[in-house]
C-alpha positions in Angstrom: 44.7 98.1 107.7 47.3 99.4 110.1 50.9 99.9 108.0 53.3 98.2 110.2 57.1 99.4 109.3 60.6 97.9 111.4 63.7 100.2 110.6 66.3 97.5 111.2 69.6 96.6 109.3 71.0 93.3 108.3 72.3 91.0 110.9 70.6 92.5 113.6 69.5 89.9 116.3 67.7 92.1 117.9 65.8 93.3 114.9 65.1 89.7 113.8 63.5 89.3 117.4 61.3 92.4 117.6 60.0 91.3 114.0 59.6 87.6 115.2 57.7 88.8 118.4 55.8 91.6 116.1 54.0 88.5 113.8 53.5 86.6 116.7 51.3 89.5 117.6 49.4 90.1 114.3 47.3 88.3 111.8 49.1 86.1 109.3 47.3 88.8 106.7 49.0 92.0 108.5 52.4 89.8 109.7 52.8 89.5 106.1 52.7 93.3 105.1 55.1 94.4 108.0 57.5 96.9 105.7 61.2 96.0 106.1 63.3 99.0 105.9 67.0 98.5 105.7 68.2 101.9 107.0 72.4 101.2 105.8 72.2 103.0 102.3 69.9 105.9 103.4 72.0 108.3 105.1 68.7 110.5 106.7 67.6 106.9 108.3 70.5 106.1 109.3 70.9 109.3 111.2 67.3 109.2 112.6 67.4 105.4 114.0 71.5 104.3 113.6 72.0 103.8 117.5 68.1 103.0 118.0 67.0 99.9 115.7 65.2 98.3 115.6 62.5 100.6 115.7 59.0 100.0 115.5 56.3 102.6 114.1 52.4 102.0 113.0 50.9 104.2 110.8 54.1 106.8 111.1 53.8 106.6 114.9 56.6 105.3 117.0 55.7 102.5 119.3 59.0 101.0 120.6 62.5 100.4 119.7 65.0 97.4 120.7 62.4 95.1 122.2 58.9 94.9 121.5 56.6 96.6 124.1 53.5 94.3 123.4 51.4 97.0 125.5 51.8 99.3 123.0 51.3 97.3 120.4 48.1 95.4 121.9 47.1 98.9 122.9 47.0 100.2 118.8 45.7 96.9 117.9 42.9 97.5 120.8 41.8 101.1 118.7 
């Protein structure tokens, strides 16, 4: 099964959206195992995705960050 990860921080709309529109997208079995990573108290994240969250990666591969591009995603979910 794909690993799904969102870098994001609390209070983030945008984050919340991506995610929202993410499980619209998936299976309730792989909505439920999208990884949450809060990047605020890990100071190499933070540097990597601080002005870019929330950002969206599958399997270590970037796909998209601030809104979800759902032709990516359908596109990985296609292979």
């Amino acid at each position: 099964m794909t690993r799904w990860t969102v870098y994001s921080r609390p209070g983030c709309s945008l984050c919340e959206s991506l995610i929202a529109d993410l499980a619209a997208m998936l299976s309730p079995a792989q909505a439920a195992s999208v990884e949450i990573i809060d990047i605020t108290d890990d100071p190499q994240l933070e540097a990597r995705y601080g002005s870019k969250i929330p950002v969206l990666t599958a399997d270590g591969e970037f796909l998209c960050c601030y809104h979800l591009d759902r032709g990516r995603v359908q596109a990985y979910l296609s292979d």
